[in-house]
Structure formats: structure tokens, C-alpha cells
N, C-alpha and C positions, 0 to 999 in steps of 0.2 A: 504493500500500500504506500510505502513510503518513496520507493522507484517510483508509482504511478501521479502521487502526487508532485514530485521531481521533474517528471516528464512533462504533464502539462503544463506547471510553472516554465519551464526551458521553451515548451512552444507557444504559449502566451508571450512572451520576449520577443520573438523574431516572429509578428503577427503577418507580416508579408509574404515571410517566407512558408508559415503555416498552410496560410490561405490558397498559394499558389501551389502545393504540392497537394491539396488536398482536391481542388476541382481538376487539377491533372487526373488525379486517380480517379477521381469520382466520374469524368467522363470514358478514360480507359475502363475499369470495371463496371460501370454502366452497360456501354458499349457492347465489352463482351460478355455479358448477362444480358443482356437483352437477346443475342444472337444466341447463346445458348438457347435460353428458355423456347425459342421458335426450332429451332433444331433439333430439339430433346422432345419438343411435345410434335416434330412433323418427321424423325430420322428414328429416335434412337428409343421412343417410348413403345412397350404391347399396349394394344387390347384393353380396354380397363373391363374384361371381361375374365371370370374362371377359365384357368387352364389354357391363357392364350398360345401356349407353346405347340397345343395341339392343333392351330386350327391350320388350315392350309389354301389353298387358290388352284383351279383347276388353271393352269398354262397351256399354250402351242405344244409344239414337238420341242421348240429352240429354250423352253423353260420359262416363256417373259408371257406375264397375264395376260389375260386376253377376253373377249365377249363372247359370248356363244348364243347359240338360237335356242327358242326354244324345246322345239323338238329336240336336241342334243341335251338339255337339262333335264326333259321327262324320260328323255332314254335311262342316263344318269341317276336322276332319284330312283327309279325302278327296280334299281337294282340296289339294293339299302342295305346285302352284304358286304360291298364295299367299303364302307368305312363307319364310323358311330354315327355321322350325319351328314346332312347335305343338306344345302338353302342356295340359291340364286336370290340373286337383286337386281337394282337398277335405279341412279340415280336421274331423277326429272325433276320438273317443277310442275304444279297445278295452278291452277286458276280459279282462286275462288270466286269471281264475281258472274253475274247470270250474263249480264253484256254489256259492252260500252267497254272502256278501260278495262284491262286485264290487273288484277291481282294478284300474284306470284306467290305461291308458299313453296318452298324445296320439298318435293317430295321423294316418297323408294315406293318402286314395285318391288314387293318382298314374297318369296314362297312360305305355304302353310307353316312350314318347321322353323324359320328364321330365325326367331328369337331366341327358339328352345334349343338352333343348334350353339350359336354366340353363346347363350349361357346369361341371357341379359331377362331379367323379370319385371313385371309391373309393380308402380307404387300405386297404384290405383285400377281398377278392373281386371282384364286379363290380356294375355297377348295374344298373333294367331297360332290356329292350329289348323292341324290339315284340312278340317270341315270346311273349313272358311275359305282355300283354294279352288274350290270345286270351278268350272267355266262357271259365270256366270252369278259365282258368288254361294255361301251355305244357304241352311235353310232360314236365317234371318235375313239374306239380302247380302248388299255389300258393306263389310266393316274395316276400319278405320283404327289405328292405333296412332296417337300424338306422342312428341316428346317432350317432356317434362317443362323444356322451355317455353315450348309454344305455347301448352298447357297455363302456366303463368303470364306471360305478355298477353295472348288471345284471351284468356276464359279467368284470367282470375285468381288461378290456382282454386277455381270452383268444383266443393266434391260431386255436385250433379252434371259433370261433364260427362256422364257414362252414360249412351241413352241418346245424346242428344244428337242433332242430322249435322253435318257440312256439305255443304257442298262444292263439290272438285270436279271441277269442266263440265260442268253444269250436269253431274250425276250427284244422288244422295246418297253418302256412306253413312255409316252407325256411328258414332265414336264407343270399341267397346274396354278401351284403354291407355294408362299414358305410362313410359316407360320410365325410368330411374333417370333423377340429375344427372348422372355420369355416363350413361351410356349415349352416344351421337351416332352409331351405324358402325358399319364395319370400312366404309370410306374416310382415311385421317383428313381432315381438313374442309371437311363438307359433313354439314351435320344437318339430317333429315330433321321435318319438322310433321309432316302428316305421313305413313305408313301405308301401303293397301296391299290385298293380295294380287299376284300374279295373274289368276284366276279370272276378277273382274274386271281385264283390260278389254275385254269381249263390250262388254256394258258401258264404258266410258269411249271407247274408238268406235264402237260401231262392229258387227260381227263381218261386216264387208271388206272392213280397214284393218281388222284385227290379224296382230302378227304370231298369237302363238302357233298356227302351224304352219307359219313359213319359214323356210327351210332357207332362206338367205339371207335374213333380217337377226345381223348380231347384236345383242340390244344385252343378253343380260350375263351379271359373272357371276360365279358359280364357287360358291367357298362350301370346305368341307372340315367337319371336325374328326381328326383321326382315332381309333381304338387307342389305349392306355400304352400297347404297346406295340405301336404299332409307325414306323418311321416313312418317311417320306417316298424312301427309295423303295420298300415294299407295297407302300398306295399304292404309285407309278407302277409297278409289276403288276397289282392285283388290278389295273383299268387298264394296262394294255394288254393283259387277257381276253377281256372284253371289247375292244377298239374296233376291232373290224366288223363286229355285231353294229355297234353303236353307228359308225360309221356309214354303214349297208343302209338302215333304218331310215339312218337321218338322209338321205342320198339327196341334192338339189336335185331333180329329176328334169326341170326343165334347162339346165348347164347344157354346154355342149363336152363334147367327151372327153377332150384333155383336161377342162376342167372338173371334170367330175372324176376322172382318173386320177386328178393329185388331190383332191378331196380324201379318195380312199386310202392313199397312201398318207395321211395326218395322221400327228398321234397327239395323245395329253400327255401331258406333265404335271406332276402333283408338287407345288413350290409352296414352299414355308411362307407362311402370312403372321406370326404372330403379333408383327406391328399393322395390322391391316393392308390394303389397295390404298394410293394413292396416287391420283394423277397431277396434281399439287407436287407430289414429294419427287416424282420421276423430273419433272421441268424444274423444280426450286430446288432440288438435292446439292450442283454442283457449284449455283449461282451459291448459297447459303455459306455450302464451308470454307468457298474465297473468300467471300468476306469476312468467315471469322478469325481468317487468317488474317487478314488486313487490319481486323482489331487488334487481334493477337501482338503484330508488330507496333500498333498505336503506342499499347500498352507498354511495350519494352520501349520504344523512346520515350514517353510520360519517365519509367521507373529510370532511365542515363540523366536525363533532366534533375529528378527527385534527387537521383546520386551525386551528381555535381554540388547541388544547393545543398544539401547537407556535407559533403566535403569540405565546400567552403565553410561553414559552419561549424563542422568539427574543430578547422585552423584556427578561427575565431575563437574559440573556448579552448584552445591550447593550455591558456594560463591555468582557467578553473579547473581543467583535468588533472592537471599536473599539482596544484594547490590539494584537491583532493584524493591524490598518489600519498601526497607526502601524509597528509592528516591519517594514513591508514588505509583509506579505498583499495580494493585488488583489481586487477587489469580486467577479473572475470565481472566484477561489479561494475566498472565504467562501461565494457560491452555489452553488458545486459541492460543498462541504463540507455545508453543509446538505442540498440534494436527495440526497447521499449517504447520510446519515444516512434521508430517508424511503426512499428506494431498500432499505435494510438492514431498516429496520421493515415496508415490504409486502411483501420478502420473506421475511423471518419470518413474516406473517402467510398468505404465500401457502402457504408449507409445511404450516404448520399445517391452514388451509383445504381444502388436497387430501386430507389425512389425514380432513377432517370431510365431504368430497363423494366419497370410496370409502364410506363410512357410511352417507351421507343418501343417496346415491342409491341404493344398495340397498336402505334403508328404504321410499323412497319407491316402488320396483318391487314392495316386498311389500304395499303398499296398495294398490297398481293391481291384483295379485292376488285373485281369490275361491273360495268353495270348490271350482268347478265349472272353472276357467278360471284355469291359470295365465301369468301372463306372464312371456315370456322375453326379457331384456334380454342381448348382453352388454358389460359394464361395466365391462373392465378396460382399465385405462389405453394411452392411445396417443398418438403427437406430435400430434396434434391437442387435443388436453387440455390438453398439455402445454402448444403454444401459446396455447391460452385462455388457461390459471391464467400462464400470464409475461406477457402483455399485459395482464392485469387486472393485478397488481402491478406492472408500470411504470407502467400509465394511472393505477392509483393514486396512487403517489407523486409523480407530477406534477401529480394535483389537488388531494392535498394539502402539498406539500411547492413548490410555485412559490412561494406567498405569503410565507411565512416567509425562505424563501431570496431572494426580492426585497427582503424589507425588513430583511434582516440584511445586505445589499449597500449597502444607503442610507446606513448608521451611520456619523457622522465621527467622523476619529480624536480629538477633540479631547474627546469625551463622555468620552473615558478620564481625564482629569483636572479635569471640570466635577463639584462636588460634588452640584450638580443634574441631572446625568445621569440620574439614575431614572425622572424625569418626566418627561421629556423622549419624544415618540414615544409620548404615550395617546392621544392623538386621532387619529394614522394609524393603530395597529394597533384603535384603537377599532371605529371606524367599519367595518372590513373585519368582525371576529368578528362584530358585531351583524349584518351583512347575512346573513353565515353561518347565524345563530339564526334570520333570518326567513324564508330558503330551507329550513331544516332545519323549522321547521313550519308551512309550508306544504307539503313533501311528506309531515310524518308525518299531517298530515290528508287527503291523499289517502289514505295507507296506510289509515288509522284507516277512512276511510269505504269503499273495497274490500272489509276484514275486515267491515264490519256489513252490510255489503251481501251477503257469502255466507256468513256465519254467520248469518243471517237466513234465506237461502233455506235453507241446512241443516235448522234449527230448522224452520221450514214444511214441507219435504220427510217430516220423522221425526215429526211430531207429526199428517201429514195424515189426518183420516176414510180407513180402510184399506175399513170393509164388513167387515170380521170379526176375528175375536181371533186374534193372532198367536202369545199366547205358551202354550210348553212344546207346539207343535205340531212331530213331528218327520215330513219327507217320505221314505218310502222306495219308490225307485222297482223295482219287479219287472219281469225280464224274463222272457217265458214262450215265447220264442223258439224252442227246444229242448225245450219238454215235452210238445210233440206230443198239444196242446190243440186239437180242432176252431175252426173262428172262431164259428161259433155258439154253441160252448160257454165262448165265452170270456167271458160276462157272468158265469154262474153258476161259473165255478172262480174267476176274481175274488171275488165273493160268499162262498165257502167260506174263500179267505185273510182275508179283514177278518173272518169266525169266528172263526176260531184267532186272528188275532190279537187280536181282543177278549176272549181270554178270558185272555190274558198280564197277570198281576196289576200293578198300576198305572197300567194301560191304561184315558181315560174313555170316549174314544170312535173309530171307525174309519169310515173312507169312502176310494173309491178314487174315480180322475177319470184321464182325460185328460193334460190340462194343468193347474198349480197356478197360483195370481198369482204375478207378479212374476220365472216364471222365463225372462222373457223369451222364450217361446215362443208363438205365437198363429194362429189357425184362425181364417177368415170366408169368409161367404157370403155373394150377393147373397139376397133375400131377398124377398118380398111381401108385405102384410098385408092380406087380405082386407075389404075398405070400410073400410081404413086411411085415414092419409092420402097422396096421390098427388105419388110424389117421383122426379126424373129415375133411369136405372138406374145412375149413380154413386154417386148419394147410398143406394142400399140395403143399405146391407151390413151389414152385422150378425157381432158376433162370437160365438163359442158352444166352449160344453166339455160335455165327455157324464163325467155324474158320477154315483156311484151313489144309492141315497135316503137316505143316511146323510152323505154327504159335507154339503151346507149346515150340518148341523147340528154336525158335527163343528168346522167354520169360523167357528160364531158367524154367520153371516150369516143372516138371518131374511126368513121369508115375509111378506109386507105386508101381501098380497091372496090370497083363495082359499087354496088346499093345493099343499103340497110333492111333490114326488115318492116316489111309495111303492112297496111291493115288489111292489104288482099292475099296475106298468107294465113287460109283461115284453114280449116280441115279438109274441104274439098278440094284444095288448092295441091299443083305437086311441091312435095315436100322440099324445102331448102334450109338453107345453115350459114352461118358465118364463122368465119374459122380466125385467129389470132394470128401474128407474125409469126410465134412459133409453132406454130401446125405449121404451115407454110415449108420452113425451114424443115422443119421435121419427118412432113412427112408427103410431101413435091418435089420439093428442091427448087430449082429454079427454073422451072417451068411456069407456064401461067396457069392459077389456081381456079380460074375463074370456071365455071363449068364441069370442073373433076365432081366426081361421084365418091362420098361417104357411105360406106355401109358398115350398119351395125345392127347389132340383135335385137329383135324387136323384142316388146318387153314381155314378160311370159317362158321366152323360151322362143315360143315356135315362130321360126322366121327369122327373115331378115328384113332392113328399112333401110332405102337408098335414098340420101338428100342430098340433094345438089348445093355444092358451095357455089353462092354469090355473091358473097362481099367477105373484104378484108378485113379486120378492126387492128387499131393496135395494141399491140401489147398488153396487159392490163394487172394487176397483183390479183392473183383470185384468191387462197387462203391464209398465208401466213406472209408479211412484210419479207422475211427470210430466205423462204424457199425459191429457186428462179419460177419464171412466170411458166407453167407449163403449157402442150397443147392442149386449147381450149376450144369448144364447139359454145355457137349462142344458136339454139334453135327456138321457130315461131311456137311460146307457150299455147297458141291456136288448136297449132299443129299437133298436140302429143297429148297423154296423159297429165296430166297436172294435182298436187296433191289438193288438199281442201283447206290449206294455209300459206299464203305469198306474202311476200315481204311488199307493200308500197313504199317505192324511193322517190320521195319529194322535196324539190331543191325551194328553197325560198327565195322571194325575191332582194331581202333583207332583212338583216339583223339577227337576232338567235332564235334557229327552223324548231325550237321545243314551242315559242310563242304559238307556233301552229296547230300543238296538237290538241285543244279543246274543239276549235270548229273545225277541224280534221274528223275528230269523232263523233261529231254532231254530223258531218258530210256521211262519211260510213253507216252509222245510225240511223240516217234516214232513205240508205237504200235497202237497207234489211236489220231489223232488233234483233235479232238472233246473234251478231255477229261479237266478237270478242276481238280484243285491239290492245296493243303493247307498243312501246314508244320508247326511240332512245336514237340518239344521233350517230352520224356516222364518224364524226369523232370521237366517241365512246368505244368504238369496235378498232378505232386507229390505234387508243388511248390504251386497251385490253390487250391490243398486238404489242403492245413495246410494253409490257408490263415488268417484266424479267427485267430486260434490257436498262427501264428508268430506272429502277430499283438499284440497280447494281451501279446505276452511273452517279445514282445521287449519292450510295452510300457512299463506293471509291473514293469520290472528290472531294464527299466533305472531310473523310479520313484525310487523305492522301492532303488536302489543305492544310487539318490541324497536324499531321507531321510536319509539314511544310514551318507551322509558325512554331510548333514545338524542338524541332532542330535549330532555329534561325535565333531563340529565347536561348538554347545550351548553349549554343556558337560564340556567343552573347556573353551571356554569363561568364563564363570560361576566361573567355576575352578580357572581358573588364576584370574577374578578380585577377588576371594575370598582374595586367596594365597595373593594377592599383600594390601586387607585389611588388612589383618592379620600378616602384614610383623614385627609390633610391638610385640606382641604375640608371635609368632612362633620366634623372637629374645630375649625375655624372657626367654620362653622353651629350648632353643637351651644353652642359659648360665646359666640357672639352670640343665644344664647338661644333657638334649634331645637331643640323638643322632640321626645323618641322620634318621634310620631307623627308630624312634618313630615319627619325622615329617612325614616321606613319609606315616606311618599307618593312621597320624591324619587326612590327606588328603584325602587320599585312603578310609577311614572309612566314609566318608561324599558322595564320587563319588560313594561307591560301593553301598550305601542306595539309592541313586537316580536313579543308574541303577537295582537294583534289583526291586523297588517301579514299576519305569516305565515294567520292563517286566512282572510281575507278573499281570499289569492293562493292558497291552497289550494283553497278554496270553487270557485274560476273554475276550477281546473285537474281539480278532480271533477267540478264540471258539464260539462267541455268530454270528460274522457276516460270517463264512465261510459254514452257510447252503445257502447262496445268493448265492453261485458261485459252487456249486455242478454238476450243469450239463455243466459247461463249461471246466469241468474236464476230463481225461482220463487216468485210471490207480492207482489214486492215491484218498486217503480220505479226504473231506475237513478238518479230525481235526486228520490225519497223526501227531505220533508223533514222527515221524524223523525228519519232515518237523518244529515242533513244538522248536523242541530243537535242531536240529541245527542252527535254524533264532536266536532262547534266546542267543546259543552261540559265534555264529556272531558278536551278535547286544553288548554281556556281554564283551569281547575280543575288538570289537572295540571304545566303552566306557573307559573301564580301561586303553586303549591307550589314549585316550583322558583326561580323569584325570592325566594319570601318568605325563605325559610331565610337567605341572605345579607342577605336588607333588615332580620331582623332583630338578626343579628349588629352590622349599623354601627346600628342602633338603640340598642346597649349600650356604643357607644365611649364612653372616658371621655375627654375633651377635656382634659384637662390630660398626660396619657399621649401621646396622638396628636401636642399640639402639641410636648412633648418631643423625640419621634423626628423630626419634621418639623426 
């Protein structure tokens, strides 16, 4: 007690020096408590379910999860020797509103056993059972299970929730239970909020639209819980026993025969799931633990920083260590007083920290958020946290607080009464701070070059050739599910809504489609081109959206060659297409496209469909900012099947295109009530594609910044308590007639060795780690060397700033003063 009250009297004294080693730490172990806590609860945590070790993911042949139909999961449950259990799921969203605006709840198709296989139980009612899978629903109807949170935000946390109707895509489920606070699904990062059976997908799609016995439509995954003893590698044995049954069964029967041949040749894979699926953890896995590596390094320049300032601080209290030598102190009692004292300061700063990584991590959850997709973390504190943030504050104080306390153990008692004491010990603590300054940049020039390396790709990603004008474009998607619209008729009532709705005043233009870019949704075909060029049947595939004849133009994307699609491409009409630059490239050459014949499989199976290309477009991004543009087909939505929900793209003619969507859904509205309608801009889906990408550039940069000012502070430091050792010396020099400028060299000649040291060891240490982050690249090389030399000259420029300020302070000593105090 008597060391603790010692210690904070010692940093109450030097309140400057306290303060600034304490928000060093406290953004360092912040930082990386924050990144922890998201890592641990989306990488490293199971299941908060019983016996997560056992549970498993049915995989491809290659072992990597995957979706299955669901004829392949009734073949699968059917057979209920294989393993203790089996459930399928599938994450969607519902809509709870009857019509007008859509209301979104996250929903799971979930099978009868789902819960009972997870091992997850109700705090209220019950969960499903097999009954309740039946087509069509049990003998109560279709039921409903909520999760605990919804339960509370929606209802209440009301106990007559059991009983009561919702309704989901304008069907009425039961509610006949809500599940435990802790359980979110067996998806990390996406936490279901309304639950249904598999069963009753028949009742809400329509038995016409209904995919459970379609045999090509991958929608659900299939997790299994294994017997007691019973490993991975024997599941896998005991289902590819079975495979070729399963296989047979399931057969796509209207495929054409090669594909139906490597069908039969697939197998499953039984893969370890105890930390559940995540498609969240697959894309943010390798973005995360760069950057906890970049804290990681924050953190160690913060603690060369810490070390220098208590160094010099040691020097300072030379006298009183040495005063307290002689009065009896042991060298083991001055070092324990010391590490005490950093022990107090990291944790202060861990405190602190944990208060700024409850913040940062939730900040950072809501950027991993988009409009369509939100993620669900949770992120409240537990001893595993806790453990972090206190082992990062001892580790800390041990790497910075050794030094100091080693050489405040050194001090003889004898310094206490030598008038030259002060000088005494600049060359041992010299030598240590400088090595400090030349570790600190050479990691703040890795930092430096990470942030230029994904603020780079950022910049490239957001500035890339899109193929059409993004902005005041707002997407609303209609669903015509329920308006008991013919399918044939559903070109021209589509047709009738982009009417009304172009005539809603600030409206420039309207077009409906399919699918939009970027929302991540995408349709291909194999494909043919009639005295094309001749390419094996892998390489044919072609991707395509069925748009209306207003939609390109609505986009900004322009014809090249030939004509657009117009309104006399209706179903009687012969069939034609428009094909992208690289269709062209890909799959003509350089011939003229105009006229060439497309064929592909008509839908069904039986058959083929020959469209004539007659027009060019250019280029265009269709799914991911990332991927190169592939060959695209745009054919007349007229012309084809069309589902019973299209996207309207409607450019505004000013200001912000959300202004539009009240009389946009009063336009829809009043061409049929039945209809359902969601809204969201096309920068939202821009904003969702570079998700990763912003993420990583803002973290990099702001890191890679505060290296930047935390190097340039130790450069700094360092510098000046030189300068101010040396104040006798450089008053020497200065009246044996060293003028300004041969001090400011002798200075400069010491700062520009320790900045040159550190970038040269930085440079090796960026070329050696930036094959890690290669793929999270775009545009640019991980050992670019613009990227290379301009971070050196950065980091060179704002170093020499950091030297000079003190080089020229002893520039201005007056040598008759100096020699005085000496």
C-alpha cells in the first residue's frame, strides 16, 4: 500500500507526463479491445448452444459450405440413421405490412427439428416440431416462433404473445413461441427475428412459385448434430455411403446431360460448424485480423513512446533514487516501485480503453451494416474481454515500464551527493530511447504504407468506370405476389406502374428490371453464339437481366452499336438481346455482332431459344465493384418469363431520389393495393459494395495517422531531452565559435540517422508483410513503389519536423547563459 500510495504521488508530479501516457494506452488498448471483442464474438467464439463441438455443416465435395435444394435435405432427413440430427434453414426477411411500404423483419425458414437439433429451448411456449413441417403447415395452421428480442422491442416482452397472428407476406402465422436471450440462429452475425417452418413456404409463395420440389433452386443449409461418438471423418463415410442414392433421387431431370453427369458425380462433406455458418465471417475474416495487426503495432509504438517518457523521467529522479539507495531502499524495491507506477498508468489506460472499445466496437458493427443487411453482433462485455483488456495492461506495463525500472535499479547511492550527478547516465539511457525512435519508425512506416495501400484501393474501388450514372437514382422494389396478376400479364402491369410512376412530378425517368448492379444478386446461362467463337462448355456462360426498354436509358448506360430495346419487343415479336462489350470480345471476336444468333436453354429444360443480338451497350459493373465486368445479355422482360417482383429504377430530376418515394407509392398504390414496395437508393447498394473496403481504409488511416503523430511526439521527445543534455556541450561548441548552423547539422545529423535506420527497417518489414494483404487489394501492388516512397517520404519530412523544432531551439542557446548553469 505504501509503493501504491508512492506511485500515484510520483504521477500526480509529472501530471503531463501522466496524462499523455495514459490516452496513448487508452486509445492503443481500446483499439485493440475493440477489434478483439468483434473477432472473438464473429472468428473464435461456438454456438452458445449445448455441445457445440458436435454440431456440423453438410459441404460440396471441396469441404466449403454450401446451399442445397430441397429435395437433397428430404432425401437427407430421411435417413435419421445418419447422424443424432439434422435441420436445414435459410436466412430471408418478411414483410410484415398488408401493402404500401414494405416492413422488413429478418426472418429463417427453419425444418421441424431445428431447434431440438441446436439444443436451443423456449422461455416462453414451445418450439417447432416435426408436426408443424408438414407442406402446408400442422394441424393448427402455420406457426411462428420469435426471438426473445423481437419479443421485447415488438410485443413488450408481453406473456400473451403465444396465440397471437403476425403476419409475414401477407400470410397468418400463430406465434406458438419465443426463444432464449442468447440464442440468434445458427448464422454468426445475423440474428433471426421471426422463425417458420420449411413446410409453409407452399402457403406464403404460392404452390405454383413454390421451390420445395425443385430440384435446382439452392436456397437452404443443412447443419447436422453428430452421435456422442461419432467424428467428422466417419459422418462423411456414413453419407457417402449413401450419395449416389441421394444423388439419383435428387437428379435435375430437366439438365442437359453433362450437367446432370457431374451432378452424379458430387459428393458431401460433413465440416465442423461448432462456431456456426457465417457469410459475414468468410468476407470480414481477413479484413479483421489486418487490422488487429495494425493495432497491434499502434500499440507497441504508444508503449516506445511510454518508454522514452518514463526514461527520461527515470534520469530526472536520479537524485531521489539514489537518496533513497543510501537511506536503505534495495534495487529490488526501486524496481518494483517503478513497474508499479507503469502497472497504475496501463491501468488507467486500460479503463479508459474498455470505455472507448464498448464505442468502437459498436461503431464498427454499424459499418459492417447496410441498408439491406443488418448485422448482428453481441457485444457486451464478458470475462473473456475482460481477460484481454488485463493482459494487455500488464503486457503493457512490462514493455514499457522494464526499462526504466532496470535503470533506476542501476543508480549508486553516491550520485546523491556528486554535484555532477545530472550527467551522469546520458549515454545509457541515450542509446536505449534512440533505438526506441528507430523501432517506432520503422513500424509507423509499415503503418503508413498499409493505410496507402487500402486507401488507395478504396479511392480505385469508388472512382471505378460504373457503365452508368448512379446518382439521385432511387431503386424500389415491387412485389406483385398477391395481386393476382397473370404471369403473362406481368410485363405489361409492370409497364402500367413505371406510367404512373413517371408521371409523379420530379420524376426524369423510369425502367423496371430484374436485377439492379451491385445488388449483389446475379443470373447466368450457358450460352452459344452462332459462328461465334468456339469455347469449351465452361467457359460459356454469360450473365443476363431482363429489363424493360426504358430501363438502359434510365441508367445512363448507352447503346454502342445498333438499337436498344423498344416497346415493339413484346412476346409475339422475334426474340432479340443486347449483348455488353465483353460478350463481344468474348464470345465474336471481331467480327460484326450485329445479327449473330444466341442460343440458350429455354427455361424448363426442354428446348432451346435463339435471340438475335441487336444492339451493343457498354460495358456496365453488374455484381460486385471488384469483379471485371462479365458477358452480359439484356433481354426484352416482354419477351421471357419474368418473376412476380422487379426492381423500379427511377432517376430524379433533383435533389435527394428518397424525396420521391411517398408519391412513388401512392403512384404504385393506385395501380393495384395488393402491391408491396421497399425503397432504398442506388447509392446504398454502391455504399454496401465498398463496405469491407471503407472499413479497412478508414481504420488503416486513422491508425497509420496516429503512428504517424505518435512517432513524430518520440522523434520529438528524444530530440529535445537530448538537446537539453547537451545544453553544456553545444555551449562549449557554440563559444568555440559553432555557429547556428553547425548546431542545427549536429542535431539534424543524429534525427536524420534514426529516421533513415527506422525507414530502411520499415521498408524490409513492408516488403516482407504486404504478400498478407494482397487480395484485399484493388488496382494496386502490394510492394507498389509509389506507394513505397511516398509513405518513406511522409514519414522522412515529418520526422525532420520533429527533430528540427528542438535542433532549433539549441541553435539559439546563448553560450555565456549555458556555460553559467553548467
Amino acid at each position: 500500500m505504501q509503493d501504491i500510495r508512492n506511485a500515484l504521488r510520483a504521477l500526480r508530479a509529472a501530471p503531463l507526463v501522466s496524462l499523455v501516457a495514459v490516452c496513448s494506452l487508452a486509445l492503443g488498448i481500446g483499439a485493440n479491445t475493440a477489434m478483439f471483442s468483434i473477432v472473438d464474438k464473429l472468428v473464435l467464439r461456438t454456438l452458445p448452444v449445448p455441445e457445440p463441438e458436435r454440431l456440423a455443416v453438410i459441404g460440396d465435395d471441396e469441404g466449403d459450405p454450401s446451399s442445397w435444394t430441397n429435395p437433397i435435405w428430404e432425401a437427407i432427413r430421411d435417413r435419421a440413421d445418419l447422424f443424432a440430427g439434422a435441420a436445414a434453414y435459410s436466412s430471408t426477411r418478411f414483410n410484415l405490412s398488408a401493402s404500401g411500404e414494405a416492413e422488413y423483419v429478418d426472418g429463417l425458414w427453419a425444418s421441424g427439428r431445428f431447434f431440438e437439433v441446436l439444443g436451443a429451448g423456449a422461455v416462453l411456449g414451445r418450439t417447432f416440431d416435426a408436426s408443424d413441417d408438414r407442406r402446408g403447415g400442422g394441424d393448427g395452421g402455420p406457426v411462428a416462433v420469435i426471438s426473445y428480442d423481437y419479443w421485447q422491442r415488438r410485443y413488450g416482452g408481453a406473456a400473451d404473445v403465444i396465440g397471437r397472428t403476425i403476419s409475414l407476406n401477407r400470410t397468418a402465422y400463430t406465434i406458438v413461441g419465443v426463444t432464449g436471450p442468447e440464442f440468434y440462429g445458427a448464422e454468426v452475425g445475423r440474428a433471426f427475428e421471426v422463425a417458420v417452418p420449411i413446410g409453409t413456404e407452399p402457403v406464403m409463395r404460392g404452390t405454383d412459385d413454390s421451390w420445395l420440389d425443385r430440384r435446382s433452386t439452392w436456397w437452404l443449409e443443412i447443419m447436422v448434430r453428430l452421435e456422442a461418438d461419432q467424428g467428422v471423418g466417419a459422418a462423411t463415410a456414413a453419407l457417402a455411403a449413401v450419395t449416389p442414392q441421394i444423388r439419383d433421387e435428387t437428379l435435375p431431370t430437366h439438365w442437359r446431360a453433362d450437367d446432370q453427369a457431374n451432378y452424379l458425380k458430387g459428393g458431401f462433406t460433413v465440416v465442423p460448424a461448432a462456431g456456426g455458418v457465417s457469410s459475414l465471417r468468410s468476407r470480414y475474416q481477413r479484413p479483421l485480423l489486418t487490422i488487429m495487426v495494425v493495432v497491434g503495432l499502434v500499440l507497441l509504438i504508444a508503449c516506445g513512446n511510454i518508454a522514452n517518457l518514463l526514461l527520461a523521467r527515470a534520469t530526472a529522479r536520479r537524485h531521489e533514487m539514489s537518496v533513497r539507495q543510501a537511506l536503505g531502499a534495495s534495487r529490488r524495491q526501486l524496481a518494483r516501485q517503478l513497474l508499479l507506477e507503469s502497472l497504475l498508468l496501463s491501468t488507467s489506460g486500460a479503463v479508459l480503453g474498455g470505455l472507448i472499445a464498448l464505442w468502437g466496437s459498436r461503431l464498427l458493427v454499424y459499418q459492417l451494416s447496410t441498408a439491406t443487411s443488418t448485422v448482428s453482433l453481441d457485444l457486451g462485455p464478458d470475462w473473456r474481454l475482460f481477460l484481454f483488456t488485463a493482459l494487455l495492461a500488464v503486457g503493457t506495463a512490462l514493455l514499457f515500464g522494464t526499462a526504466p525500472a532496470l535503470r533506476a535499479a542501476r543508480t549508486q547511492p553516491i550520485e546523491a551527493i556528486k554535484e555532477q550527478g545530472r550527467s551522469v547516465g546520458e549515454r545509457t539511457g541515450g542509446g536505449l530511447g534512440h533505438g526506441l525512435v528507430v523501432a517506432q519508425v520503422a513500424l509507423s512506416l509499415v503503418l503508413v504504407v498499409a493505410a496507402s495501400l487500402f486507401v488507395g484501393t478504396f479511392a480505385r474501388l469508388a472512382t471505378v468506370d460504373r457503365g452508368f450514372d448512379e446518382s439521385r437514382m432511387l431503386i424500389a422494389r415491387v412485389a406483385a405476389d398477391r395481386a393476382g396478376v397473370e404471369a403473362g400479364e406481368l410485363p405489361r402491369f409492370y409497364d402500367r406502374i413505371a406510367e404512373a410512376v413517371e408521371r409523379v412530378p420530379g420524376v426524369a425517368s423510369v425502367g423496371w428490371s430484374v436485377l439492379t448492379p451491385l445488388s449483389r444478386s446475379m443470373w447466368n446461362e450457358r450460352i452459344e453464339v452462332r459462328d461465334g467463337i468456339e469455347l469449351p462448355e465452361r467457359e460459356r456462360l454469360s450473365y443476363l437481366n431482363l429489363i424493360s426498354p426504358t430501363w438502359l436509358e434510365t441508367f445512363g448506360t448507352p447503346v454502342l452499336l445498333g438499337r436498344g430495346i423498344t416497346a415493339d419487343d413484346r412476346a409475339e415479336s422475334p426474340r432479340v438481346v443486347l449483348v455488353n462489350e465483353t460478350f463481344v470480345r468474348t464470345f465474336i471476336g471481331t467480327g460484326d455482332p450485329l445479327g449473330r444468333v444466341v442460343v440458350r436453354r429455354a427455361p424448363g429444360g426442354e428446348g432451346t431459344i435463339a435471340n438475335e443480338i441487336v444492339g451493343v451497350v457498354k460495358d456496365a459493373v453488374y455484381q460486385t465493384l471488384r469483379a471485371q465486368v462479365p458477358p452480359t445479355m439484356y433481354l426484352p422482360g416482354a419477351q421471357e418469363g419474368i418473376p412476380t417482383s422487379v426492381s423500379l429504377s427511377v432517376r430524379a430530376e433533383r435533389g435527394s431520389p428518397m424525396l420521391l418515394a411517398q408519391p412513388i407509392a401512392r403512384a404504385v398504390t393506385g395501380v393495384s393495393g395488393d402491391l408491396s414496395l421497399s425503397f432504398r437508393t442506388l447509392d446504398d447498394d454502391i455504399s454496401a459494395s465498398l463496405a469491407q473496403e471503407r472499413l479497412v481504409a478508414i481504420l488503416s488511416g486513422f491508425f497509420g495517422g496516429l503512428a504517424l503523430l505518435l512517432a513524430a511526439l518520440g522523434l520529438y521527445g528524444v530530440t529535445a531531452y537530448s538537446v537539453n543534455r547537451r545544453r553544456a556541450e553545444i555551449g562549449i561548441r557554440m563559444a568555440l565559435g559553432a555557429g547556428p548552423g553547425r548546431v542545427l547539422g549536429l542535431v539534424l545529423r543524429r534525427v536524420g540517422a534514426q529516421v533513415v535506420a527506422g525507414v530502411a527497417i520499415g521498408a524490409l518489414l513492408s516488403w516482407w508483410g504486404s504478400r498478407f494483404v494482397g487480395k484485399l487489394l484493388y488496382g494496386l501492388e502490394p510492394t507498389d513503389p509509389v506507394v513505397f516512397v511516398g509513405s518513406a517520404l511522409v514519414l522522412g519530412a515529418i520526422g525532420g519536423l520533429a527533430g528540427w523544432l528542438p535542433a532549433r531551439r539549441a541553435a539559439r542557446f546563448d553560450p555565456s547563459e549555458v556555460l553559467r548553469e553548467a
